[in-house]
N, CA, C, O and CB atoms as a CASP TS submission, in Angstrom:
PFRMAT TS
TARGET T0000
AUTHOR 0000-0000-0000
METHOD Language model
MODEL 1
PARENT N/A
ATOM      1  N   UNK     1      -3.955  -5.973  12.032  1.00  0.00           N
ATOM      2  CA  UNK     1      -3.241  -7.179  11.678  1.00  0.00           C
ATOM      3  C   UNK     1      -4.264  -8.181  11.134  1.00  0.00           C
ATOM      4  O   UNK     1      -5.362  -8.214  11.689  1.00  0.00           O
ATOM      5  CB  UNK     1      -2.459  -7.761  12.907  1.00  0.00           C
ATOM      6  N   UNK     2      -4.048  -8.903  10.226  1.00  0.00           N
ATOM      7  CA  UNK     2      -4.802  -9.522   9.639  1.00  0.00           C
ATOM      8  C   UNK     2      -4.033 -11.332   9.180  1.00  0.00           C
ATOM      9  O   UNK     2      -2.965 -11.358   8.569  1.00  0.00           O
ATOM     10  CB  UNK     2      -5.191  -8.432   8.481  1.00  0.00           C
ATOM     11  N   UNK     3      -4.586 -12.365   9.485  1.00  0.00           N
ATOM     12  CA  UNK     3      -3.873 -13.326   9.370  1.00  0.00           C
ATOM     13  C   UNK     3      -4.220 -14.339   7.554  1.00  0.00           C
ATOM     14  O   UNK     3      -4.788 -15.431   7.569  1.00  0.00           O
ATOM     15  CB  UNK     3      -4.231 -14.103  10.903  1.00  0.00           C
ATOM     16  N   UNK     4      -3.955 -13.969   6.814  1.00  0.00           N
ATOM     17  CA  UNK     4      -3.863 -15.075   5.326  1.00  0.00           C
ATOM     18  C   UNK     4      -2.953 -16.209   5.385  1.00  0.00           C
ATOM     19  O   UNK     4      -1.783 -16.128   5.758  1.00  0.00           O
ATOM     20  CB  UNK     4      -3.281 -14.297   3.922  1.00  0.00           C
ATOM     21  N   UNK     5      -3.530 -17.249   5.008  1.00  0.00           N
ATOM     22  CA  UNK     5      -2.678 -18.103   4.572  1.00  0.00           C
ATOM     23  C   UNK     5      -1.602 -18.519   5.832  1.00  0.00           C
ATOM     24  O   UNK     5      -0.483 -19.007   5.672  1.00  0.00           O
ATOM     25  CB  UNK     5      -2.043 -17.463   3.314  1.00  0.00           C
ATOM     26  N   UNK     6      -2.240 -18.197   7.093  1.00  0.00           N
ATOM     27  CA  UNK     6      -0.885 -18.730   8.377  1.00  0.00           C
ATOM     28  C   UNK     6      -0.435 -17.536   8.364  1.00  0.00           C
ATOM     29  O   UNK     6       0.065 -17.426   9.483  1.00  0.00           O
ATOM     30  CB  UNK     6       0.531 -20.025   8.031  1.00  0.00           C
ATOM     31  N   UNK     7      -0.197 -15.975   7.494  1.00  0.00           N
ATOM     32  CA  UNK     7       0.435 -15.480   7.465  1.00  0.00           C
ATOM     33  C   UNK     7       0.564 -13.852   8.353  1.00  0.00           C
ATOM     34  O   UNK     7      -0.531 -13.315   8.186  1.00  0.00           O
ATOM     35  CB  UNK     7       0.439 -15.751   6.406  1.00  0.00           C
ATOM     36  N   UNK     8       1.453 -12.943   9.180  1.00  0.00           N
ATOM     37  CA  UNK     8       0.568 -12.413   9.524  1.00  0.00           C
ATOM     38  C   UNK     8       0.653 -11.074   8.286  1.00  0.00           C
ATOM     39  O   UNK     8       1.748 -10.879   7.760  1.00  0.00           O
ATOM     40  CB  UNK     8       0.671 -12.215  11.106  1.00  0.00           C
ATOM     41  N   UNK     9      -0.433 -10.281   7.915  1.00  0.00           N
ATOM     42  CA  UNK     9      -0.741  -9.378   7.049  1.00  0.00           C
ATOM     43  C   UNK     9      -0.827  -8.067   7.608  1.00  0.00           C
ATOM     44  O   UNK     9      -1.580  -7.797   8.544  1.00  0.00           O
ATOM     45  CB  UNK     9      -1.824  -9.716   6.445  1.00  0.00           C
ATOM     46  N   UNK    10      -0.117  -7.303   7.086  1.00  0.00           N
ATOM     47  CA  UNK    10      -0.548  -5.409   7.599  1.00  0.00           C
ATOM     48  C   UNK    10      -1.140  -4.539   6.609  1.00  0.00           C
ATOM     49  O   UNK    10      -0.464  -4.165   5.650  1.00  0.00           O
ATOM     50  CB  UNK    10       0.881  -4.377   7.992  1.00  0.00           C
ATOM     51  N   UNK    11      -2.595  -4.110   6.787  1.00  0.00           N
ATOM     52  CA  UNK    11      -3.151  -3.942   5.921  1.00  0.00           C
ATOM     53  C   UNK    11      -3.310  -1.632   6.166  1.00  0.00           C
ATOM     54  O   UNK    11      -3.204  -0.862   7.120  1.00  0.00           O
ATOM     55  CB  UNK    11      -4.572  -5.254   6.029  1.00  0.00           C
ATOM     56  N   UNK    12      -3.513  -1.529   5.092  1.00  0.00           N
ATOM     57  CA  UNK    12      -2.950  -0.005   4.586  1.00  0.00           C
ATOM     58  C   UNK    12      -3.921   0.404   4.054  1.00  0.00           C
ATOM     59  O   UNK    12      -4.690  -0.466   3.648  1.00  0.00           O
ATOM     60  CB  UNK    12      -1.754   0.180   3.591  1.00  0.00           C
ATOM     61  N   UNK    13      -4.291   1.778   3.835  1.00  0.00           N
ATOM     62  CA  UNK    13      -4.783   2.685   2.570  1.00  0.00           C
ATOM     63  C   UNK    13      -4.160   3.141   2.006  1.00  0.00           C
ATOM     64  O   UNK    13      -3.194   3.738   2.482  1.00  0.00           O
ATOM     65  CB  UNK    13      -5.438   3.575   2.617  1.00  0.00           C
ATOM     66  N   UNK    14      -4.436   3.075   0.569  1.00  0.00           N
ATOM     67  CA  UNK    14      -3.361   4.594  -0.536  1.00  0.00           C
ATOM     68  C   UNK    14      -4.618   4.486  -1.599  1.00  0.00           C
ATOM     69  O   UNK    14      -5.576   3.744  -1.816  1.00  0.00           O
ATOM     70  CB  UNK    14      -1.059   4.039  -1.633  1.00  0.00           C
ATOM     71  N   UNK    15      -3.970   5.782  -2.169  1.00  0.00           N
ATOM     72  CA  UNK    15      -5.167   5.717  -3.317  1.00  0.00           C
ATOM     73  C   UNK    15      -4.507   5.493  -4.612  1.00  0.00           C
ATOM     74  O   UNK    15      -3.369   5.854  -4.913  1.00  0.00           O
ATOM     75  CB  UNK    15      -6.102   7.146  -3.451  1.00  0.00           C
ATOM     76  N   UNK    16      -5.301   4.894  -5.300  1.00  0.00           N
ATOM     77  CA  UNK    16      -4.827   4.444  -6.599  1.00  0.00           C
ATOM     78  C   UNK    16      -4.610   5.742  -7.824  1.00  0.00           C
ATOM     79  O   UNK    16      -5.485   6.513  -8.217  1.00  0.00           O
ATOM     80  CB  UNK    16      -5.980   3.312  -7.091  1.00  0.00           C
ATOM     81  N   UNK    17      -2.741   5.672  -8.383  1.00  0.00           N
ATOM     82  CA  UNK    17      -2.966   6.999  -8.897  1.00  0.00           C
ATOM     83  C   UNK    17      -3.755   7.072 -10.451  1.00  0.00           C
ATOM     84  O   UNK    17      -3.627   8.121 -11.082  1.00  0.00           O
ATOM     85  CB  UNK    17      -1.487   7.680  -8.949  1.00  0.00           C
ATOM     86  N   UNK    18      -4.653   5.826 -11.115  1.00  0.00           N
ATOM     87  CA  UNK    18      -4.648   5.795 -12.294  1.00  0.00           C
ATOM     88  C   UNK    18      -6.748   5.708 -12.062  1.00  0.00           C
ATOM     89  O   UNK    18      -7.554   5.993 -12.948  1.00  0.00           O
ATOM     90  CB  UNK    18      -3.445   4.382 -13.053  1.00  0.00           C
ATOM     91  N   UNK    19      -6.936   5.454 -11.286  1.00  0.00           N
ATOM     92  CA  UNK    19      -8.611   5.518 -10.745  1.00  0.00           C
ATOM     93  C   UNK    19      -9.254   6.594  -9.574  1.00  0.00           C
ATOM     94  O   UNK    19     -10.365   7.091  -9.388  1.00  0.00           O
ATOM     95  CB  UNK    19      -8.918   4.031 -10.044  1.00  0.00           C
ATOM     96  N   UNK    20      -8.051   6.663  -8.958  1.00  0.00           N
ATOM     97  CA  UNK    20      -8.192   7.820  -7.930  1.00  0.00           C
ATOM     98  C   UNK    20      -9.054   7.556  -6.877  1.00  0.00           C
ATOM     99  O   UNK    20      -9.415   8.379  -6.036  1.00  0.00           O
ATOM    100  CB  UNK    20      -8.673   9.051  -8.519  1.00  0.00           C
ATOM    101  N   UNK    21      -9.533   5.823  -6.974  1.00  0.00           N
ATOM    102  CA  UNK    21     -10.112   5.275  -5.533  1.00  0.00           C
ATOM    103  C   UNK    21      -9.106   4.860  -4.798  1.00  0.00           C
ATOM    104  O   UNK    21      -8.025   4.599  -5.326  1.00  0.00           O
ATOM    105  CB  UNK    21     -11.098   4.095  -5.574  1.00  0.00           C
ATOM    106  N   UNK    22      -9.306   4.741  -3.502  1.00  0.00           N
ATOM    107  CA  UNK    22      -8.614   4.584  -2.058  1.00  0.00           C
ATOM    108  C   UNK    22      -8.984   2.704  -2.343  1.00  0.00           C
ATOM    109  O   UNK    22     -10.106   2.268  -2.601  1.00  0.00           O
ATOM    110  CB  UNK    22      -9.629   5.708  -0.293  1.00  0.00           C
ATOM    111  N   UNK    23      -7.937   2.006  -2.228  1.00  0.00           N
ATOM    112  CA  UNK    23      -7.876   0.977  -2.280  1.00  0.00           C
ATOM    113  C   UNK    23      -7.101   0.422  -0.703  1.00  0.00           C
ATOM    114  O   UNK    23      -6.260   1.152  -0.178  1.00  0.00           O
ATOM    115  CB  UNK    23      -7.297   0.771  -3.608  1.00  0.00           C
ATOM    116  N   UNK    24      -7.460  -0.798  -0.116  1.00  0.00           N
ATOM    117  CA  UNK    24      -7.044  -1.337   0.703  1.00  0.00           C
ATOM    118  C   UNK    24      -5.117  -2.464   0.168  1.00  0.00           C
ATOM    119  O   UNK    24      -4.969  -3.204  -0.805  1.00  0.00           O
ATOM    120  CB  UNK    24      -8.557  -2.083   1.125  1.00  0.00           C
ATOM    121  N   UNK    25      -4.362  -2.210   0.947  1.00  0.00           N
ATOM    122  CA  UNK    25      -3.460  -3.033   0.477  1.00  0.00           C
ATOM    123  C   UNK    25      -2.687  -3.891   1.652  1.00  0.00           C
ATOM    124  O   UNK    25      -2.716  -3.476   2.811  1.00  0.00           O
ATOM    125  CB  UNK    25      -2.567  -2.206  -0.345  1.00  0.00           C
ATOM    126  N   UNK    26      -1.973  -5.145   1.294  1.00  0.00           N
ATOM    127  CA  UNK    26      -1.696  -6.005   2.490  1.00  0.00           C
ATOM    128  C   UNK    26      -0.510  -6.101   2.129  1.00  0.00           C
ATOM    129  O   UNK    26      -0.213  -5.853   0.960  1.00  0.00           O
ATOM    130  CB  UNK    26      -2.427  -7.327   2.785  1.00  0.00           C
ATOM    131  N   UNK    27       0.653  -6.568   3.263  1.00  0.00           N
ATOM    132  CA  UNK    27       1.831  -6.372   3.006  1.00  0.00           C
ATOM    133  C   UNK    27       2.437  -7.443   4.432  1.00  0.00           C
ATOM    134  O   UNK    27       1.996  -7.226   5.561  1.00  0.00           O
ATOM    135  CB  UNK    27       2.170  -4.612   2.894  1.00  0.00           C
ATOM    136  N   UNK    28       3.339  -8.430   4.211  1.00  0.00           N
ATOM    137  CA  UNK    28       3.138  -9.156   5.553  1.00  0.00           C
ATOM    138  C   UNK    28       4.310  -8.359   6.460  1.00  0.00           C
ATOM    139  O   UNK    28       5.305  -7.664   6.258  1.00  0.00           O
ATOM    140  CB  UNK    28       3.397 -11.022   5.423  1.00  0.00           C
ATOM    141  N   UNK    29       3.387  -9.025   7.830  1.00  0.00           N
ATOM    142  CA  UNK    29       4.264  -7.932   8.832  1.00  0.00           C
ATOM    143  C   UNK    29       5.190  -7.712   9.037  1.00  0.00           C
ATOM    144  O   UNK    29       5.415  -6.723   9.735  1.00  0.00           O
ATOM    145  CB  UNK    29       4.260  -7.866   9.768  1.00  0.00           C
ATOM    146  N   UNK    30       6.618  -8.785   8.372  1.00  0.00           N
ATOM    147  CA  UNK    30       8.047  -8.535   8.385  1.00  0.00           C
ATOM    148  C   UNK    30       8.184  -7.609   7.442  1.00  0.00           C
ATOM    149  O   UNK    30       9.369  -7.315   7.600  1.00  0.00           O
ATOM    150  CB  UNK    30       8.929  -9.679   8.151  1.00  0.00           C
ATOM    151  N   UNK    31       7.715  -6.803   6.385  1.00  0.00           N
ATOM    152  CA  UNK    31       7.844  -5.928   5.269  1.00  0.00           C
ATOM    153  C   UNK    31       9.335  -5.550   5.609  1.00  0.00           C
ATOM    154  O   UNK    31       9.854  -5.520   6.724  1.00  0.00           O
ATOM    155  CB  UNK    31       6.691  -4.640   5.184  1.00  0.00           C
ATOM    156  N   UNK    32       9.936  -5.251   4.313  1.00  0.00           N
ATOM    157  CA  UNK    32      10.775  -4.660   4.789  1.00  0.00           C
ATOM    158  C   UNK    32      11.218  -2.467   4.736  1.00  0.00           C
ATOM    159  O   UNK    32      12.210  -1.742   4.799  1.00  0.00           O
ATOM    160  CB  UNK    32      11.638  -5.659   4.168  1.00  0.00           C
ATOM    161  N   UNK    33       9.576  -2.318   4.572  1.00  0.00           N
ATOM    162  CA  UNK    33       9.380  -1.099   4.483  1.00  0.00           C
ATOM    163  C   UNK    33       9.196  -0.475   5.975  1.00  0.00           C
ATOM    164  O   UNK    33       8.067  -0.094   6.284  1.00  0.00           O
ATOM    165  CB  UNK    33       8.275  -0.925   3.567  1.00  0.00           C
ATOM    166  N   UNK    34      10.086  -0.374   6.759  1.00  0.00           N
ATOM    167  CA  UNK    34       9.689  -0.322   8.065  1.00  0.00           C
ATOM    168  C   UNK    34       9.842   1.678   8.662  1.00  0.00           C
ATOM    169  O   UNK    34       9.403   2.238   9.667  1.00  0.00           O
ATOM    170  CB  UNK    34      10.883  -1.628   8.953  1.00  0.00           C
ATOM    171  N   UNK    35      10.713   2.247   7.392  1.00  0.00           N
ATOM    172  CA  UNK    35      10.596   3.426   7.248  1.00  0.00           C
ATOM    173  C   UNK    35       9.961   4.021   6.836  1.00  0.00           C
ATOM    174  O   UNK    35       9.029   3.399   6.327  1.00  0.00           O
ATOM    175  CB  UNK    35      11.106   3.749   6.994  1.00  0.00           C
ATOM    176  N   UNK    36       9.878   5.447   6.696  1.00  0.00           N
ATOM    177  CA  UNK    36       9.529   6.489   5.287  1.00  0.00           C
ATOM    178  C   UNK    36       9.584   6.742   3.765  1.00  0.00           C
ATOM    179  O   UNK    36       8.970   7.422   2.943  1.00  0.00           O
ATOM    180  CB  UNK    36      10.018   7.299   5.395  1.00  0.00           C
ATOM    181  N   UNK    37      11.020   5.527   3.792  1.00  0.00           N
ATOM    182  CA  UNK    37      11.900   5.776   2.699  1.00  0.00           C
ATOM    183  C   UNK    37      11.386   4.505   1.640  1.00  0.00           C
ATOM    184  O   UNK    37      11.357   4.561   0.410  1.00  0.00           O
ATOM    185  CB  UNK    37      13.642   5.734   3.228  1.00  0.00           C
ATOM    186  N   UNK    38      11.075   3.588   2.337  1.00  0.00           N
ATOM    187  CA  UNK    38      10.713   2.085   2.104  1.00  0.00           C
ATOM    188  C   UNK    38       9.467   2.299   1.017  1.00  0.00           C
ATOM    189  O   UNK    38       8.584   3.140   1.182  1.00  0.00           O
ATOM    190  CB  UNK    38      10.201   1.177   3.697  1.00  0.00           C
ATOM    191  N   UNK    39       9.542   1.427  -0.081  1.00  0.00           N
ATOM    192  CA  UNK    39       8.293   1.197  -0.814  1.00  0.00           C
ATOM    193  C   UNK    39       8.248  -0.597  -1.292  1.00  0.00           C
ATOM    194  O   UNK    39       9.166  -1.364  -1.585  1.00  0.00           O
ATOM    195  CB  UNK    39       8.310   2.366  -2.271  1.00  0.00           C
ATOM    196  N   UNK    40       6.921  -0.778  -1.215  1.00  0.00           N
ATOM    197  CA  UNK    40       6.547  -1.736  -1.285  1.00  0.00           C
ATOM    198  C   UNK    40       5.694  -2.326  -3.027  1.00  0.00           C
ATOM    199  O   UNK    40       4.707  -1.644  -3.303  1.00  0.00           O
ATOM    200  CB  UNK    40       5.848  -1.616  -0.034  1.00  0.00           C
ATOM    201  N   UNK    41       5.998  -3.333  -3.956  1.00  0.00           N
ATOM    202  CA  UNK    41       5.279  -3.406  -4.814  1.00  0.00           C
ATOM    203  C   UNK    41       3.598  -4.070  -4.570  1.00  0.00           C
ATOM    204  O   UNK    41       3.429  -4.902  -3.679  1.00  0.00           O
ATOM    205  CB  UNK    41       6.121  -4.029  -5.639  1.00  0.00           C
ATOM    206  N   UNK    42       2.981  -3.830  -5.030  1.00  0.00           N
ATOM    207  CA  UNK    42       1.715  -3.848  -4.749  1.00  0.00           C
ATOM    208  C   UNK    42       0.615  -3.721  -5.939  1.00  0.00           C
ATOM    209  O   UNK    42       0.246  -2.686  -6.493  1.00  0.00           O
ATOM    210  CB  UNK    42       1.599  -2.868  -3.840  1.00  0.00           C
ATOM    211  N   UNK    43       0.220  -4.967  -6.165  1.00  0.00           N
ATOM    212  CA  UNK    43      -0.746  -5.059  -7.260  1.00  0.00           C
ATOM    213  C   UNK    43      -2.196  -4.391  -6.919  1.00  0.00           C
ATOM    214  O   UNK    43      -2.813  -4.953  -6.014  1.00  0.00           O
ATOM    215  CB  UNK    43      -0.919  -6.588  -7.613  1.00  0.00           C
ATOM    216  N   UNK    44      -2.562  -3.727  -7.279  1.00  0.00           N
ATOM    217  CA  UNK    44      -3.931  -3.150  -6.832  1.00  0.00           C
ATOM    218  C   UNK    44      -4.910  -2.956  -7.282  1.00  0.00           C
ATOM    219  O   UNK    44      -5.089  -2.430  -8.380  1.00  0.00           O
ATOM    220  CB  UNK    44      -3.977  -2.314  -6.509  1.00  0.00           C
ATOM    221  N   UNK    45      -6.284  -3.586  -6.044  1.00  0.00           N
ATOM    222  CA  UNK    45      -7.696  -3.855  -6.955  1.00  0.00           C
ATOM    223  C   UNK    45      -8.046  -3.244  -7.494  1.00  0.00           C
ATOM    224  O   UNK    45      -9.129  -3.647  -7.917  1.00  0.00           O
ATOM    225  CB  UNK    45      -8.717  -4.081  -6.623  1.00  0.00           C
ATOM    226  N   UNK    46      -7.683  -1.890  -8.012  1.00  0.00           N
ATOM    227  CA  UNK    46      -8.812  -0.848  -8.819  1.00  0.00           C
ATOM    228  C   UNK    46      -8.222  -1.647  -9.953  1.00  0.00           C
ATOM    229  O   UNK    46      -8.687  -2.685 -10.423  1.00  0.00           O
ATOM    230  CB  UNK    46      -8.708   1.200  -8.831  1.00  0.00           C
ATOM    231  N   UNK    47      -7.163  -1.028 -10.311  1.00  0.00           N
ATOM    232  CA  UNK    47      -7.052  -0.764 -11.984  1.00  0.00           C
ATOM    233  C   UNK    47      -6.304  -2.142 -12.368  1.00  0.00           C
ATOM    234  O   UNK    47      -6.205  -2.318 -13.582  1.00  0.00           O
ATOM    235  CB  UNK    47      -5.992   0.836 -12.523  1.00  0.00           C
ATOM    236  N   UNK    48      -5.811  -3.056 -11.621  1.00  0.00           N
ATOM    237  CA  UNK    48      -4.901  -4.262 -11.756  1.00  0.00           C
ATOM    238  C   UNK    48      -3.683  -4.079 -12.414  1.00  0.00           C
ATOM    239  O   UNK    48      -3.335  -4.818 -13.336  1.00  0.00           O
ATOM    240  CB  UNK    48      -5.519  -5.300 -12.431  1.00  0.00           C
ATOM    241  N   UNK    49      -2.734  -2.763 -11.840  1.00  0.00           N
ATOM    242  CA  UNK    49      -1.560  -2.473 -12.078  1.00  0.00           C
ATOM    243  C   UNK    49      -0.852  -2.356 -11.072  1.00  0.00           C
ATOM    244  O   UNK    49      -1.367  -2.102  -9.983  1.00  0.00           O
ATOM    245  CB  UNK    49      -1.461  -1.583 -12.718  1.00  0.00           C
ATOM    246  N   UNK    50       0.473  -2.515 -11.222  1.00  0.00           N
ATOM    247  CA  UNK    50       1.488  -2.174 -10.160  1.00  0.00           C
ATOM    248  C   UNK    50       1.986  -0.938  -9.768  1.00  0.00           C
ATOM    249  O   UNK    50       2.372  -0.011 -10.480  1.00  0.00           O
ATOM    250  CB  UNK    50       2.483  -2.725 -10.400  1.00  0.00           C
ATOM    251  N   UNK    51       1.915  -1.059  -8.082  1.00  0.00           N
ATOM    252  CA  UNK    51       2.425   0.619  -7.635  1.00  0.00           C
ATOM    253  C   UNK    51       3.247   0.294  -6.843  1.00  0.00           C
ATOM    254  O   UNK    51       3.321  -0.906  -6.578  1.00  0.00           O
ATOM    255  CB  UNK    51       1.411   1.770  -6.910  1.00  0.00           C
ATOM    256  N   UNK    52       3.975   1.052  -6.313  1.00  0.00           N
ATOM    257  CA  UNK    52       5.436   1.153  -5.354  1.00  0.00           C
ATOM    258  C   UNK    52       4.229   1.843  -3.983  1.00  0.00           C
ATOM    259  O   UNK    52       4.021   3.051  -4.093  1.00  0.00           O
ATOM    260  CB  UNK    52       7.225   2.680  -6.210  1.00  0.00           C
ATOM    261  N   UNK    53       3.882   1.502  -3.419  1.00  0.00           N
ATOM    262  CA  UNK    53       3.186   2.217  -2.076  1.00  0.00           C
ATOM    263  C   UNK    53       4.625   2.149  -0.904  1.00  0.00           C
ATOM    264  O   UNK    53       5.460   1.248  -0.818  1.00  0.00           O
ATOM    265  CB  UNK    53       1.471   1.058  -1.375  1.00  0.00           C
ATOM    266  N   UNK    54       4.552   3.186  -0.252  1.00  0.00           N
ATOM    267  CA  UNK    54       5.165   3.041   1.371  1.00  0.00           C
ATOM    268  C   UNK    54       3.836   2.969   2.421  1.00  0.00           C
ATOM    269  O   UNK    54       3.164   3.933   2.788  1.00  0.00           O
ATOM    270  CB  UNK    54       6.254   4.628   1.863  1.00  0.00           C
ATOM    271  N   UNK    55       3.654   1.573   2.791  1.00  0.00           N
ATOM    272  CA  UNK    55       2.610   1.223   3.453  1.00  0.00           C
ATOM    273  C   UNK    55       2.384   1.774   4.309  1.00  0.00           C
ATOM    274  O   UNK    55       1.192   2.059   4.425  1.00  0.00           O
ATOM    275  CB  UNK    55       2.526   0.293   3.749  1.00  0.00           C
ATOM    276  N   UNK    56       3.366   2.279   5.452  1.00  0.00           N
ATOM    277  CA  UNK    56       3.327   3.684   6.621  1.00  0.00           C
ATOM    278  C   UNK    56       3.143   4.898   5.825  1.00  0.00           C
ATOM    279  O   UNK    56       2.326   5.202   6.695  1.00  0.00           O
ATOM    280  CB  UNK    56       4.883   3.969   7.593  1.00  0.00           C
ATOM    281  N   UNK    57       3.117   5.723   5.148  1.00  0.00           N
ATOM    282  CA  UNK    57       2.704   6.829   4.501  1.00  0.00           C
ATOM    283  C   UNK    57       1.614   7.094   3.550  1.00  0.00           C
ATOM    284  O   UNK    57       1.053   8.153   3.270  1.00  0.00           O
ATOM    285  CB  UNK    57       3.571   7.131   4.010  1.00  0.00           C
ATOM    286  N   UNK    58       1.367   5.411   2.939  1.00  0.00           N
ATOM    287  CA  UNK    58       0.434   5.485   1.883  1.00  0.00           C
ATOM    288  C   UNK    58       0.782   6.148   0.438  1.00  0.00           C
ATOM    289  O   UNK    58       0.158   5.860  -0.584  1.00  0.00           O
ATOM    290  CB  UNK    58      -0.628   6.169   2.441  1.00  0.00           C
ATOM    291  N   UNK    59       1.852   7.067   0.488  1.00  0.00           N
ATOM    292  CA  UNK    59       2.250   7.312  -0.290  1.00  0.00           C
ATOM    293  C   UNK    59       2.901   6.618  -1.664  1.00  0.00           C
ATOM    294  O   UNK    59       3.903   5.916  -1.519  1.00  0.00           O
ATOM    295  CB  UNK    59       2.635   7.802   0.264  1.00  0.00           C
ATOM    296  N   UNK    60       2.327   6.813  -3.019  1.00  0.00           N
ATOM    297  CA  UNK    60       2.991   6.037  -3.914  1.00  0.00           C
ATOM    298  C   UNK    60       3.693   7.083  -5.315  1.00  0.00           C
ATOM    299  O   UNK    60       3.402   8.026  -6.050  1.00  0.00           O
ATOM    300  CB  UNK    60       1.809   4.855  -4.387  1.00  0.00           C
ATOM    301  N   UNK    61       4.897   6.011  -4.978  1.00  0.00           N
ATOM    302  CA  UNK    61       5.743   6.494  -6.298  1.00  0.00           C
ATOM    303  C   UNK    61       5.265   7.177  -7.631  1.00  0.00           C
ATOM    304  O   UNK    61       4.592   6.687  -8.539  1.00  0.00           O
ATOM    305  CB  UNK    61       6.333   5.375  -6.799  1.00  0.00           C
ATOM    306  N   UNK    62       5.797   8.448  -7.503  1.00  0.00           N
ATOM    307  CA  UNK    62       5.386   8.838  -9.085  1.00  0.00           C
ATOM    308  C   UNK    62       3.849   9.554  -8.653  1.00  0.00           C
ATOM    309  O   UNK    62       3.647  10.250  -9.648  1.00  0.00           O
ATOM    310  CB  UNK    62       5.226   7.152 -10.397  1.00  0.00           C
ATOM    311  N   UNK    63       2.896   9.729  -7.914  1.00  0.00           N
ATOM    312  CA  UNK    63       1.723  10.032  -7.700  1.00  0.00           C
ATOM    313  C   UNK    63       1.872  11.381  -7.496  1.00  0.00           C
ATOM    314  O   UNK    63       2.921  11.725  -6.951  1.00  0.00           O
ATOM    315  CB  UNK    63       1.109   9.318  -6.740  1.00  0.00           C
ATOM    316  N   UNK    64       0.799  12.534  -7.908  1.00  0.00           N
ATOM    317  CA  UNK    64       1.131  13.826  -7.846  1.00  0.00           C
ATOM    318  C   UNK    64       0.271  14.096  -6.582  1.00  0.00           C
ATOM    319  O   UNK    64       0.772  14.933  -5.830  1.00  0.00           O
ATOM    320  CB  UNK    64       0.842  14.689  -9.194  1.00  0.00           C
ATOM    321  N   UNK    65      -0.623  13.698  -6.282  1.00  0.00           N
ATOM    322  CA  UNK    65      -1.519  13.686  -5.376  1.00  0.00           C
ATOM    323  C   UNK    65      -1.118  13.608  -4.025  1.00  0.00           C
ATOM    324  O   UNK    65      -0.360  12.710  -3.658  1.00  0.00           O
ATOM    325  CB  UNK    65      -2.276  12.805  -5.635  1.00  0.00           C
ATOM    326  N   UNK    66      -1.567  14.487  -3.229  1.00  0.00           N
ATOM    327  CA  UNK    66      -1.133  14.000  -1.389  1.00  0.00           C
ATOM    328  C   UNK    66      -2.130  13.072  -1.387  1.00  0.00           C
ATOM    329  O   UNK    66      -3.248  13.052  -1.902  1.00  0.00           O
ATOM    330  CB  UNK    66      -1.342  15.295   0.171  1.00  0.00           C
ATOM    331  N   UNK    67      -1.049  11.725  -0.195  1.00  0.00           N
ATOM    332  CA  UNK    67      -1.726  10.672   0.147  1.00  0.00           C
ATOM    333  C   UNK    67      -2.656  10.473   1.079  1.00  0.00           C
ATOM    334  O   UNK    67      -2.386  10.990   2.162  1.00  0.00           O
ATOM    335  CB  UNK    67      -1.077   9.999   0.329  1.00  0.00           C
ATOM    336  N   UNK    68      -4.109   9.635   0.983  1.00  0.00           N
ATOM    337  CA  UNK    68      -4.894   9.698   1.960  1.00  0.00           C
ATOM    338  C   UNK    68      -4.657   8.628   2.637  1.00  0.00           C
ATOM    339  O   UNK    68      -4.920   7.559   2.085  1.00  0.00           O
ATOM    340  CB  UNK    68      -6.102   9.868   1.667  1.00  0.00           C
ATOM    341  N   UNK    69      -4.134   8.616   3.923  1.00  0.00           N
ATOM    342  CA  UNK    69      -3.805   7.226   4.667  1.00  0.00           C
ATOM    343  C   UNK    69      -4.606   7.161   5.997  1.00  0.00           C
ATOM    344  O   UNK    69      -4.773   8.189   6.654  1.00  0.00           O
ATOM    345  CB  UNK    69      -2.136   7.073   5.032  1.00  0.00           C
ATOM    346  N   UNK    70      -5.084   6.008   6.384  1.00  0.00           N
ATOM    347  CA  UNK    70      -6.260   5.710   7.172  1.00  0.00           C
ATOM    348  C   UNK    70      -5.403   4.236   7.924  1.00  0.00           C
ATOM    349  O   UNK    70      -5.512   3.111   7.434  1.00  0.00           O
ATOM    350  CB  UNK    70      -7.937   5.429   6.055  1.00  0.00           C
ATOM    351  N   UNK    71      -4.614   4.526   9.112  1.00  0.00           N
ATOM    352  CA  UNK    71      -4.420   3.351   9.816  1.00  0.00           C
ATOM    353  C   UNK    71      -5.293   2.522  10.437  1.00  0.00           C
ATOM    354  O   UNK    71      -4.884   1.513  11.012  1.00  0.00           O
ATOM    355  CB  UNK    71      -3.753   3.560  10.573  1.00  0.00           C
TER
END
């Protein structure tokens, strides 16, 4: 858990599918991705594009790759 801005933050791994580095991502703790099914938009530091991540799986939309997720 991580607190920004007053806020509280849940922070994730996925890997980026267009650089193929493992990027850190934050998502605040009410998300409403609280399933499997759930994806989250997420601007991300590698490449500064948008991905659909499911912050519990790490998994992102469209990615051919199995996800590396590190709670």
């Amino acid at each position: 858990m991580l607190y920004v801005g007053g806020m509280e933050r849940n922070t994730f791994l996925y890997r980026c599918p267009t650089t193929g580095h493992k990027v850190q991502g934050l998502v605040p703790a009410n998300a409403r991705s609280t399933d499997d099914a759930g994806y989250e938009s997420i601007t991300c530091l590698a490449c500064n594009g948008v991905h659909l991540v499911n912050p519990r799986s790490g998994r992102v939309l469209g990615a051919a790759a199995k996800p590396d997720v590190i709670c």
